[in-house]
C-alpha positions in Angstrom: 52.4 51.2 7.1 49.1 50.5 5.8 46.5 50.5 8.6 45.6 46.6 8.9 42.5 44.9 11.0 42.8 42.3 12.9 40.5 40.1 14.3 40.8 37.6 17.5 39.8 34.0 16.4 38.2 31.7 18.4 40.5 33.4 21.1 44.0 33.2 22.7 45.5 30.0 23.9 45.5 31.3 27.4 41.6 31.6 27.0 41.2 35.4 28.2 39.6 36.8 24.9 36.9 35.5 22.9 36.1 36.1 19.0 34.3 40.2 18.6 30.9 40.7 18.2 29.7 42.3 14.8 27.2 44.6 16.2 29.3 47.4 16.9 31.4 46.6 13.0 27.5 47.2 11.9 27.3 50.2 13.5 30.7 51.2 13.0 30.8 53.4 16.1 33.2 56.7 15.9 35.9 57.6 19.0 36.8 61.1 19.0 38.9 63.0 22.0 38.4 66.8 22.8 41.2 68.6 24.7 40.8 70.5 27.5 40.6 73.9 24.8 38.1 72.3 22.7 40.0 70.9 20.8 40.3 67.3 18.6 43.2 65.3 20.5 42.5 62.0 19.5 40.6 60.8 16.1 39.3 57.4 15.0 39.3 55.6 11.5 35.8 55.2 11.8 35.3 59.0 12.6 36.5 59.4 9.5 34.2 57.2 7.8 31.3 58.7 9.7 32.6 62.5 8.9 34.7 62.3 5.9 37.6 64.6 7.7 41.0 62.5 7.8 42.8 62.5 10.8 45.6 65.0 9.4 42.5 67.2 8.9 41.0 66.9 12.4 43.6 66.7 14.7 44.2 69.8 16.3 41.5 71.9 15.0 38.6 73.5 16.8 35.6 70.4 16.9 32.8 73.0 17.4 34.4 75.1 14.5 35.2 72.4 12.4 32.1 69.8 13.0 29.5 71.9 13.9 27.3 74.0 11.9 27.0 77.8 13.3 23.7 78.2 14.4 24.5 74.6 16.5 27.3 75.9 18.5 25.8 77.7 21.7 24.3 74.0 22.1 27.8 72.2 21.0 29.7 74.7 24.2 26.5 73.6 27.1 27.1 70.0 26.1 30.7 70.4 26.0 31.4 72.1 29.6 29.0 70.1 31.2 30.9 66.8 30.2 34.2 68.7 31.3 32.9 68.8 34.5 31.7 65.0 34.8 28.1 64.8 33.7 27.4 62.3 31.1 25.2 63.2 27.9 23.6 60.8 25.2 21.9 61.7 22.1 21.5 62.7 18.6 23.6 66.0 17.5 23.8 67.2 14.3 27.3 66.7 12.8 28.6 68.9 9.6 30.3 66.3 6.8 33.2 67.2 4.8 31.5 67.5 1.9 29.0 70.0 3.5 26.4 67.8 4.4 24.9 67.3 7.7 24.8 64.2 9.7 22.7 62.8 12.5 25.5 61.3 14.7 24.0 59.4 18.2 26.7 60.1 20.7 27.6 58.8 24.2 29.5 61.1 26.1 31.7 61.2 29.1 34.6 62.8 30.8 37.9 61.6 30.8 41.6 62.4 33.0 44.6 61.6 31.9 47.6 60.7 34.9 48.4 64.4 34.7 45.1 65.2 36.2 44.5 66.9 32.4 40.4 66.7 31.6 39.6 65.7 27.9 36.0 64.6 27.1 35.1 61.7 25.0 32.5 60.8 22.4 31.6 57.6 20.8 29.0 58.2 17.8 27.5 55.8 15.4 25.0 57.5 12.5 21.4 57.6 14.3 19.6 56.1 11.2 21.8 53.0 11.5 21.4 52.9 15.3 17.7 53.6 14.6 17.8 50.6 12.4 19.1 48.0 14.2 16.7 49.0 17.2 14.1 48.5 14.8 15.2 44.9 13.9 15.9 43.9 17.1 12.3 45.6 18.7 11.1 43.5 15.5 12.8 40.2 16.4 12.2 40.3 20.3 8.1 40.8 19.7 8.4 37.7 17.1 9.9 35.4 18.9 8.4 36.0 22.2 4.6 36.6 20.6 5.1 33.9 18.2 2.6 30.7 18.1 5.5 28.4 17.0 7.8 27.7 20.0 11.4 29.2 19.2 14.5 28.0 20.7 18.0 29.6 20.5 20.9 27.0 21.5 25.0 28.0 21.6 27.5 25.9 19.8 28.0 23.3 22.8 23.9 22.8 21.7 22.7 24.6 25.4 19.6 26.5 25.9 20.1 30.0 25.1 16.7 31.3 24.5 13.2 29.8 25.0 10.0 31.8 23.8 6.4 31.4 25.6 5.1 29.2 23.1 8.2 26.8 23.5 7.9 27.2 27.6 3.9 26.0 26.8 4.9 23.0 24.7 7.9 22.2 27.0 5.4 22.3 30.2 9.0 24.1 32.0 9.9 27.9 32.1 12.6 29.2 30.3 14.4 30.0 33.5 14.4 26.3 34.1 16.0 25.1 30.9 19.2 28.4 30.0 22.4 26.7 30.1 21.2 23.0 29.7 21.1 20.4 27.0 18.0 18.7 25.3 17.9 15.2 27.2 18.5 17.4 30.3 15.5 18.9 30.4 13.2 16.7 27.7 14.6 13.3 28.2 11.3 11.1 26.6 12.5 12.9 23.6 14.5 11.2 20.5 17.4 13.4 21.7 20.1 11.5 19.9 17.9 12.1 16.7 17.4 16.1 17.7 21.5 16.5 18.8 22.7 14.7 15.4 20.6 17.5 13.6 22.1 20.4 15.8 25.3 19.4 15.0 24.9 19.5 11.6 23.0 22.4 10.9 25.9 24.2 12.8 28.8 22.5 11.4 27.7 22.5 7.1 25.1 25.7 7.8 22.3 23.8 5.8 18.8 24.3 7.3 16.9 21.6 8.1 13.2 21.9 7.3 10.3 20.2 9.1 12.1 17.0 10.9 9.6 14.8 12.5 9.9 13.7 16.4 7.4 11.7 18.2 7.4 11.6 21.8 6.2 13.8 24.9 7.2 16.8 27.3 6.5 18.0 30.6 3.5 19.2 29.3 1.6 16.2 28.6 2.1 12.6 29.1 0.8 11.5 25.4 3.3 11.5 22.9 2.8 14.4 20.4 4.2 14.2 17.0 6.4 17.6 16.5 7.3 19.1 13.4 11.4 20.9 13.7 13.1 23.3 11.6 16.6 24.2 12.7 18.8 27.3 11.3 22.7 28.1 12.0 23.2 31.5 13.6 26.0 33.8 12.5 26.5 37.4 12.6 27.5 39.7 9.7 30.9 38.3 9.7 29.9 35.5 9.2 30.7 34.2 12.9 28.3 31.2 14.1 26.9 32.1 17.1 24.7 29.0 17.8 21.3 27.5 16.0 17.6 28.1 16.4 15.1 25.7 16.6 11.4 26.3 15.5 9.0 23.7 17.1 5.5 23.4 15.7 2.5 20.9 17.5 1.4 18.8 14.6 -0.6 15.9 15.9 -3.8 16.8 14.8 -2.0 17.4 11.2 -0.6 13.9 11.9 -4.0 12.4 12.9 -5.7 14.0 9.8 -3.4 12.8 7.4 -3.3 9.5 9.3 -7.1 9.0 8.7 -7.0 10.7 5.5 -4.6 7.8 4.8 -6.4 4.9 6.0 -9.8 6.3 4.3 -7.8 5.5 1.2 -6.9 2.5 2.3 -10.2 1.4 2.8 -11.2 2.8 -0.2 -8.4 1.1 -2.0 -9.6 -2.3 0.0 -13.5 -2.3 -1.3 -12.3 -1.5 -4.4 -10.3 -4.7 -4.6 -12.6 -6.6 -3.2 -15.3 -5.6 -5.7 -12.9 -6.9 -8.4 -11.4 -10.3 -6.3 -14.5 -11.2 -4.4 -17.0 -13.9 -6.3 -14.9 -14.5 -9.6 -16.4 -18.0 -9.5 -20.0 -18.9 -8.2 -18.0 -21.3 -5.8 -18.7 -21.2 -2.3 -15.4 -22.2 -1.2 -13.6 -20.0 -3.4 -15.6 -17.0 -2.3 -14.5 -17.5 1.2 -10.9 -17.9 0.0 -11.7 -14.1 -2.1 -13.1 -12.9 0.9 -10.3 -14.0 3.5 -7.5 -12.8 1.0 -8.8 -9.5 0.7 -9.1 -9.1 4.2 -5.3 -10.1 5.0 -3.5 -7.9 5.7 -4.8 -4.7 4.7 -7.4 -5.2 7.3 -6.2 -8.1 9.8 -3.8 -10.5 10.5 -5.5 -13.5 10.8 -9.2 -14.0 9.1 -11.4 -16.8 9.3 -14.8 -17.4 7.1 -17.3 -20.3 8.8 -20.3 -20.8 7.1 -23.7 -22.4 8.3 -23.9 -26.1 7.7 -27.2 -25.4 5.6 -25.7 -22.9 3.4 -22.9 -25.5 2.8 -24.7 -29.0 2.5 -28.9 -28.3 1.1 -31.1 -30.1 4.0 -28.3 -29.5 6.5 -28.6 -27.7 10.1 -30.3 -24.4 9.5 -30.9 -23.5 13.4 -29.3 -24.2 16.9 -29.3 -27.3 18.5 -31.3 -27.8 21.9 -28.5 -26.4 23.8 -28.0 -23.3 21.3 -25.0 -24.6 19.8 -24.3 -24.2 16.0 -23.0 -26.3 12.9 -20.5 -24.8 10.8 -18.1 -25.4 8.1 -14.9 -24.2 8.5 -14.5 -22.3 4.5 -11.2 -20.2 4.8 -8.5 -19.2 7.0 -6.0 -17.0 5.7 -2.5 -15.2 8.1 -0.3 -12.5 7.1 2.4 -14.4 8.5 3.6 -17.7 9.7 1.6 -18.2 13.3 0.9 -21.0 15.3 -3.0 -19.3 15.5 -3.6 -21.6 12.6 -3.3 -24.3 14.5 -6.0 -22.9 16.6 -8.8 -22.1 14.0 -11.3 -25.0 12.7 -10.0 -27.1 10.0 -10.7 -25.6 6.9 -13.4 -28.2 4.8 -14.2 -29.3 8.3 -17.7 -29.5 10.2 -17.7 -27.6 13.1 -19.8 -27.5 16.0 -19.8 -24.5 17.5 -20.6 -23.9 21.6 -23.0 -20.9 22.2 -20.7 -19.0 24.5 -18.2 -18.9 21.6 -18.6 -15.3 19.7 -19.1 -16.5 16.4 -22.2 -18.2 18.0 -23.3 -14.8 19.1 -22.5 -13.1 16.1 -24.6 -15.4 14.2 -27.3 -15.2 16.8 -27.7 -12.3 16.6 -27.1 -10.7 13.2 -24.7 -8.3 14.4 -21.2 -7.5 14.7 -18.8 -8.5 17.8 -16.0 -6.3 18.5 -13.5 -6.9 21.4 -10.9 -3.6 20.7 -8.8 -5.6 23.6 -8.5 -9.0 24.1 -7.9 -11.0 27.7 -8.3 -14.2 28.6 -11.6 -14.3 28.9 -12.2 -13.2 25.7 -10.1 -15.7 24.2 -11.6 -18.2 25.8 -15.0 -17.1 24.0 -13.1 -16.9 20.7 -11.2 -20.6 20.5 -12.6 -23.8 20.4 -10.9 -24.6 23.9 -8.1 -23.7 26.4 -5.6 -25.2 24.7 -6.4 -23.3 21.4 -6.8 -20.2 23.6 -3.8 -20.5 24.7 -2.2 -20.3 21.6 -3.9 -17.5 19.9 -3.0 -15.7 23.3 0.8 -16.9 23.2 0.0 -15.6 19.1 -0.1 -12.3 20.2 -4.3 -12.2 19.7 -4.9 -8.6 21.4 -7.8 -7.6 19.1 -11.1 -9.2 17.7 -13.5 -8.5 15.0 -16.9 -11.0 13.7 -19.0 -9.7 11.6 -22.3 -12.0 10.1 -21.9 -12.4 6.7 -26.1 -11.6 5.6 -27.9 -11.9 2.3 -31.4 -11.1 1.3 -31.9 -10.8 5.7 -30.4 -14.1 6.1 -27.6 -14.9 8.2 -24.8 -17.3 6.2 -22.1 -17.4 8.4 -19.4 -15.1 9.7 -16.1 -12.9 9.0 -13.5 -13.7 11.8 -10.8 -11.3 12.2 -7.6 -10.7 14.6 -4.8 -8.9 14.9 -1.4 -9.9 16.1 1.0 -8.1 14.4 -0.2 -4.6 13.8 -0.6 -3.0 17.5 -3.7 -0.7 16.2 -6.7 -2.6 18.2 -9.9 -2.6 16.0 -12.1 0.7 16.1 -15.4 1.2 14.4 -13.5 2.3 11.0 -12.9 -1.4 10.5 -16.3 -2.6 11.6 -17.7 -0.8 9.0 -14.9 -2.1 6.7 -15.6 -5.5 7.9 -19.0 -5.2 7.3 -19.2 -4.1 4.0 -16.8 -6.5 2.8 -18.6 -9.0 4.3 -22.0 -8.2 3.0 -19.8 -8.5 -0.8 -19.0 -11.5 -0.1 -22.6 -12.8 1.3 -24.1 -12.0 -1.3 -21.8 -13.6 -3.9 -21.7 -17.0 -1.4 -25.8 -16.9 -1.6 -25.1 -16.5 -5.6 -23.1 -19.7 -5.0 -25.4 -21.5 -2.5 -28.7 -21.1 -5.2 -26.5 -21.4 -8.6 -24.9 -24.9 -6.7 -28.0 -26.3 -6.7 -29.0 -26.2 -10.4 -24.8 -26.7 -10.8 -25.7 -30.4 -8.8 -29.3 -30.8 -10.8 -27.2 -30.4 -14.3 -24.1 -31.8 -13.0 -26.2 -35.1 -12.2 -28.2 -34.7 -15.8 -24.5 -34.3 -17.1 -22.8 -37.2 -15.7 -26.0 -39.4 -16.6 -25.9 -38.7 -20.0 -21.9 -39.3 -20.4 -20.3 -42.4 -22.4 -19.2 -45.0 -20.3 -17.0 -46.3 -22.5 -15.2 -49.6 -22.2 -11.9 -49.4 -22.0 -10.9 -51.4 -25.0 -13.4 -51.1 -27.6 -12.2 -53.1 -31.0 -8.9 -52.1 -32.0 -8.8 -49.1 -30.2 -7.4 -48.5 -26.1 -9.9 -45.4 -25.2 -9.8 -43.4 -21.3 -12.3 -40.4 -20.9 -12.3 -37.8 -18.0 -15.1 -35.1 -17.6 -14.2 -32.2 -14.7 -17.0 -29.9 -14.2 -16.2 -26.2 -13.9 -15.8 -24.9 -10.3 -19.2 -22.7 -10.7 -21.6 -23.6 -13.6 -21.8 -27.0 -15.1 -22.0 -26.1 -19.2 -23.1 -28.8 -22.3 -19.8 -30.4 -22.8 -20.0 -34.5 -23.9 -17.9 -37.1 -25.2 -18.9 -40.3 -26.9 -17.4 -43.5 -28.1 -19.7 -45.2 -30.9 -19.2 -48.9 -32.3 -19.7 -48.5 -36.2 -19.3 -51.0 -38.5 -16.5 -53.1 -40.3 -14.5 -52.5 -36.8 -14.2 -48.8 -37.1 -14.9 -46.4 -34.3 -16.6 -43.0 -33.9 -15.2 -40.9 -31.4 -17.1 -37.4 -30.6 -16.6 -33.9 -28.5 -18.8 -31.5 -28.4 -19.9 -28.4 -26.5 -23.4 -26.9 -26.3 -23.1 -23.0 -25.7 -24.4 -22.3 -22.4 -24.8 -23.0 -18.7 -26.7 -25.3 -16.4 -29.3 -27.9 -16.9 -30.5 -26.1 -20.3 -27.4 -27.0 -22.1 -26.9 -30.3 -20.7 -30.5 -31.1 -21.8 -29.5 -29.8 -25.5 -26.3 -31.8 -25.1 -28.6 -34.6 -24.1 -30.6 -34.5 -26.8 -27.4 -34.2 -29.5 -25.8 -37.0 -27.8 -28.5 -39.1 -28.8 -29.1 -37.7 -32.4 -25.3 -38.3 -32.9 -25.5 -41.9 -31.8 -28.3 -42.4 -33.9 -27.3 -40.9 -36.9 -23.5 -42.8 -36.0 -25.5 -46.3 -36.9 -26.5 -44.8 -40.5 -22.3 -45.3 -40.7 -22.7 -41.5 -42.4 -19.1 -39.8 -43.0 -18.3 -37.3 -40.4 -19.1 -34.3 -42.8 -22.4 -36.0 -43.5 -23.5 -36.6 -40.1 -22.2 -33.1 -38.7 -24.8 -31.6 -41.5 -27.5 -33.9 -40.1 -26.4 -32.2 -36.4 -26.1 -28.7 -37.9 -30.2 -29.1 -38.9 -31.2 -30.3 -35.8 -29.8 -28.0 -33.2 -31.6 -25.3 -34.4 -34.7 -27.1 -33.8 -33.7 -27.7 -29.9 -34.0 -25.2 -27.2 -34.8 -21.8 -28.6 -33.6 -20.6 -32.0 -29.9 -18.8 -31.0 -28.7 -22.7 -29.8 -25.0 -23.2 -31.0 -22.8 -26.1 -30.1 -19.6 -27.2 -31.7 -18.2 -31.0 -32.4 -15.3 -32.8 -33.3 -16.4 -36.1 -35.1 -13.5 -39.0 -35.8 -14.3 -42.3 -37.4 -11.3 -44.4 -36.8 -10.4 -47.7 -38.6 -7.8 -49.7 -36.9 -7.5 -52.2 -39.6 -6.9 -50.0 -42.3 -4.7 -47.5 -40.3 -7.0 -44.4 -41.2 -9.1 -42.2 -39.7 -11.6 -39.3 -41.1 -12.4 -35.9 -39.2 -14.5 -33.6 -39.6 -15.3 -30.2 -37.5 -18.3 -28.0 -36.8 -16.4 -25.1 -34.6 -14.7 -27.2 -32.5 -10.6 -26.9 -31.5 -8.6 -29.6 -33.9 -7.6 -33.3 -32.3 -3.7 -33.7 -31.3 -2.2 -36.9 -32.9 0.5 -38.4 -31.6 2.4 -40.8 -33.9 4.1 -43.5 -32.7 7.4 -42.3 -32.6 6.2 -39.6 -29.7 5.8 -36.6 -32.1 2.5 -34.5 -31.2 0.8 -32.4 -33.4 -2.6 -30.7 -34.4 -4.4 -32.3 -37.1 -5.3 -30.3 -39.8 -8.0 -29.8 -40.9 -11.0 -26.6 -41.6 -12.6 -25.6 -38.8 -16.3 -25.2 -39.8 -19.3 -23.3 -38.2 -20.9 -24.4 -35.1 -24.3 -26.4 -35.1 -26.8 -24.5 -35.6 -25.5 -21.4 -37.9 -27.0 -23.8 -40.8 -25.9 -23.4 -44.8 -22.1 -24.0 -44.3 -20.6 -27.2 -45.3 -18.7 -28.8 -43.4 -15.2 -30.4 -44.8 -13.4 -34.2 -44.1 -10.0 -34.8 -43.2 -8.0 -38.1 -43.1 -5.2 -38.9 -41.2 -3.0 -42.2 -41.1 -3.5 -43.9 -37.5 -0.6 -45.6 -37.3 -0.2 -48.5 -34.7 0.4 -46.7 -31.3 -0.6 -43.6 -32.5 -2.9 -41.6 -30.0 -6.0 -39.2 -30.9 -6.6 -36.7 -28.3 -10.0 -34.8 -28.3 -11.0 -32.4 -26.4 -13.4 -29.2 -25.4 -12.2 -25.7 -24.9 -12.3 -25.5 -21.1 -8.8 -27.9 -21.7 -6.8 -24.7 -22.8 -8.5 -21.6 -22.4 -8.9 -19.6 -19.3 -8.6 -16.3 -17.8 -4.9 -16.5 -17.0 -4.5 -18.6 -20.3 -5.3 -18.3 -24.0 -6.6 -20.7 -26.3 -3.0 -20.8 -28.5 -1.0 -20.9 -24.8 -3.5 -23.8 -24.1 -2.7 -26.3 -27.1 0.8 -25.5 -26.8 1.0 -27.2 -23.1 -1.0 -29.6 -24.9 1.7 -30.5 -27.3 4.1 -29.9 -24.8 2.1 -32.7 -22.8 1.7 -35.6 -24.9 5.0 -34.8 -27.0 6.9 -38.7 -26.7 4.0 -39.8 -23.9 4.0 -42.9 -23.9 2.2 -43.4 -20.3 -0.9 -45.8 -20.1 -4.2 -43.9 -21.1 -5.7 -43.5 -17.6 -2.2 -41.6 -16.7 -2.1 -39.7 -19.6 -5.6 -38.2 -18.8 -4.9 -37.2 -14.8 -1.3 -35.6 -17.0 -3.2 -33.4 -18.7 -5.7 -32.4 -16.4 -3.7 -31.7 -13.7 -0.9 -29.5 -15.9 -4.0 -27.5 -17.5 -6.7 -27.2 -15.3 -6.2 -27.7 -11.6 -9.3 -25.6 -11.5 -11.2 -25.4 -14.3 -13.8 -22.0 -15.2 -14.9 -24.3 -18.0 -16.1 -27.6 -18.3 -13.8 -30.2 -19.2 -14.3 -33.3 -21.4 -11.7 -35.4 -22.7 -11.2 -38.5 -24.6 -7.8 -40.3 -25.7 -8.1 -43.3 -27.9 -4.8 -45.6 -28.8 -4.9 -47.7 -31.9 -3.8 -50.8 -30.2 -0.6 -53.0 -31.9 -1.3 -55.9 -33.8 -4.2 -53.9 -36.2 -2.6 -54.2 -39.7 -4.0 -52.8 -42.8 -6.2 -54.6 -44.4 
């Protein structure tokens, strides 16, 4: 029968064997039995691998004849009686080949008796370069493991400590002798050893490595947690037998911490970049601390408050401490990362506040410097809320770390940055004081912006409003309502007027000088009053606009534009005449409830000069309604000028609300908060007005 190998498995029921190594099928070791005369009695399968003689061959014949070469032989007879008579010899023998070649065979050799008493001698031989070998690779393997700065760890199939090498004892902070024959949480228990067991036993059940797995917590060695980086390997050997896993176990804090402040470097990168682009978009003071506070939550804090002086809020307001060193503030912005009951304890934003000098914004205000408490206790909270009660809440909030920073322009001090955190563990360190600061200094600097633009914004805005129509509402045939909303930051030229003319009719103007401040609402002054005055010359609107046109390029200085919307209505004869010099169209809305855009060419703005202008004329039918209007209605950053008269005619389409309504419509669907000026007149042809 053909010679078959069989192999034990995992081993016999009774549990007496186990599954072979494959060290010795790697070296394939050769059995070979000299009688008592020399000669071979017993020959191996693997001899004859090793040799090349087949056992029909080699049994029987001479060994030293047939094996060994004859200038060997003296040497082949020594070794051969001394074994006969019981001493044991090991080494490498030359070895003749069938083929004629010579072999270096590594031999153990011993003596053997039989129940006879008969003496035969045995030898076991593997070829020396393959012995050589696998010396080699395990000499290679022990000085790797053991010198090796990554700790190394060899575990069986029931995931026990098999090996532990000196790095692994240092990181462990227990010696190897301490841990063979154990389990992870037996010896490591404050690590994640479900997490490290669940990736043993898969490594050894699919094979698959598993490459740098992160754990966080701490050995024997040290009481910090450590963040370690894991690689784990199956074992098998060459036939593919698993023999257990490996672990390799690298240190990798400070990797950790350096990409952990690599990280938040970007973040606070990322976080002054946004707040160059959200910070001061309006030269509103209020809004600015809105910017400021939004920016900060959360990439910076969980909770962020902005107080401002009382002078930097109200001009001629309290600029210094009272006699006991208290301060007045206004409350701006408060702003939380998530729903908290430490709102309740801040000021009340658009609130005065009077602030005791033991509290830390005091301080920080006094003097000009940052105030940072990395931990928070009671007394500190105490110094940070307006009283117990609120101190109490921010504690029961979770406050556990505190951040002011002075918000200072031009060496003054404005106000303050308040900042806590709740949520997010990480106390405050001086990372975020410098983050705090710079954003803060941003935001100063666009608040004093604010505070000296507000008061030529209240200088113009009081020229504005003085120079304004204050039309009645009823005025001849015609129900007329007017609204002007000046833009959050800089008041601009924009003006309406309603002028009596004669024979009943009625001039309705919009306009908008281009520019800011009290320069354009001087210019719209003045045009307001050349308008009305060239109105009562009852010149059509194309006429009067060309009188306009000449004229504002005598005001101001010689690039002064505005545009304007002039509409002489006649309630009795149910008409009306338009004309524009740049300005947007009217919307009329018939009586019926249909809006549209009149139409009619749009012109050049005042003060391009040698364009004429052109007259429409519309039927005003009994309950019709004229709207007019300036840009600042419909156009905005997050809206275009087409998106804007759409809502408009999406507005007044079928309104049939009283005047006065229709207006605070409008406004509030289109501009809750203008960046324009806003002026606005409507103006109803009343019932009863037949043509005449």
């Amino acid at each position: 029968m053909p010679e078959r190998e069989t192999r034990a498995g995992s081993g016999w029921q009774d549990g007496i064997t186990a599954a072979p190594g494959g060290l010795l099928d790697v070296l394939r070791v050769a059995a070979l039995v000299l009688g008592s005369d020399g000669r071979i009695a017993l020959w191996s399968p693997e001899a004859e691998s090793l040799l090349g003689f087949p056992a029909e061959e080699a049994l029987g014949q001479d060994a030293g004849a047939l094996l060994v070469a004859p200038e060997n032989q003296e040497r082949a007879r020594e070794l051969f009686r001394s074994v006969r008579t019981g001493a044991r010899w090991a080494g490498v023998f030359p070895v003749r080949h069938r083929d004629g070649s010579t072999r270096r065979v590594e031999f153990r050799t011993m003596q053997l008796r039989d129940a006879d008493g008969d003496i035969f001698a045995l030898g076991l031989g593997a070829d020396a370069e393959t012995v050589r070998n696998v010396e080699r690779d395990l000499a290679i393997s022990h000085i790797l493991v053991s010198q090796s700065p990554v700790g190394i760890a060899v575990f069986d199939p029931d995931l026990r400590w098999l090996r532990v090498n000196p790095s692994l004892e240092r990181l462990n902070g227990v010696p190897e002798a301490a841990v063979l024959g154990r389990r992870v949480g037996e010896v490591l228990p404050a690590l994640d050893v479900d997490a490290i067991e669940s990736r043993m036993r898969y490594v050894l059940r699919t094979g698959e490595p598993l490459l740098d797995q992160q754990t966080v917590g701490h050995t024997e060695a040290d009481t910090v947690d450590h963040a370690f980086s894991e690689s784990y390997h199956r074992i098998e050997d060459p036939n593919g037998r698993v023999l257990g896993l490996a672990i390799s176990v690298l240190d990798v804090s400070e990797r950790e911490r350096a990409a952990a402040e690599v990280a938040q470097a970007r973040e606070r990168l990322a976080v002054i970049a946004d707040a160059g682009v959200r910070i001061g978009t309006t030269l509103d003071l209020r809004r600015t601390a809105r910017e400021l506070a939004d920016v900060a939550v959360p990439q910076l804090a969980d909770l962020a408050a902005v107080d401002a002086l009382d002078a930097v809020v109200n001009p001629g307001g309290s600029a210094g401490p009272r006699a006991d060193g208290s301060l007045d503030f206004w409350a701006l912005a408060l702003k939380s990362s998530h729903p908290t009951d430490a709102i309740e304890a801040a000021d009340p934003v658009g609130q005065p506040a009077l602030y005791s000098p033991s509290r830390m914004v005091t301080e920080c205000v006094r003097e000009a410097r940052p105030i940072l408490r990395e931990r928070v206790d009671d007394t500190v909270l105490r110094r940070i809320a307006r009283d117990d009660a609120a101190a109490e809440t921010l504690r029961s909030a979770g406050v556990h770390s505190f951040l002011a920073v002075p918000l200072m322009a031009r060496g003054e001090v404005l106000g303050t940055l308040s900042l806590c955190r709740t949520v997010n563990p990480r106390p405050f360190d001086d990372q975020d004081v410098t983050l705090a600061v710079e954003l803060a200094a941003r935001a100063a600097i666009c608040i004093d912006n604010a505070r000296l633009y507000g008061r030529e914004r209240d200088i113009a805005l009081t020229l504005q409003r003085s120079l304004l129509s204050q039309a009645p509402p009823h005025h001849g045939g015609m129900e007329v309502a007017s609204r002007y909303r000046p833009a959050i930051s800089e008041v601009g030229g924009d003006w309406f007027d309603v002028l009596p003319l004669d024979d009943g009719k009625i001039g309705l103007v919009v306009g908008d000088v281009m520019g800011k401040g009290v320069h354009a609402a001087a210019i719209m002054g003045q045009l307001r009053t050349a308008t009305r005055a060239l109105a009562r010359l009852d010149l059509p609107p194309a006429e009067l606009l060309h009188h306009l046109d000449g004229l504002t390029a005598s005001l101001g200085d010689s690039d002064t534009l505005a545009t304007c919307l002039y509409v002489v209505c006649d309630p009795r004869r149910g008409r009306c005449e338009l004309s524009r010099a740049g300005h947007l169209p009217p919307v009329l809305v018939g009586p019926h409830g249909k809006a549209e855009l009149l139409d009619v060419a749009a012109g050049v703005p005042l003060g391009v000069g040698g364009v004429p202008f052109t007259v429409g004329e519309h039927e005003l039918a009994e309950g019709a309604l004229l709207a007019l209007f300036t840009d600042g209605l419909v156009e905005s950053h997050e809206m275009s000028v087409d998106a804007g008269l759409h809502n408009v005619l999406r507005v007044l389409d079928d309104s049939r609300l009283p005047l006065e309504q229709t207006c605070d419509l409008l406004l509030a669907a289109l501009t809750p908060e203008p960046d324009d000026d806003v002026a606005l007149l409507l103006a109803r042809r009343a019932n009863g007005h037949r043509r005449g």
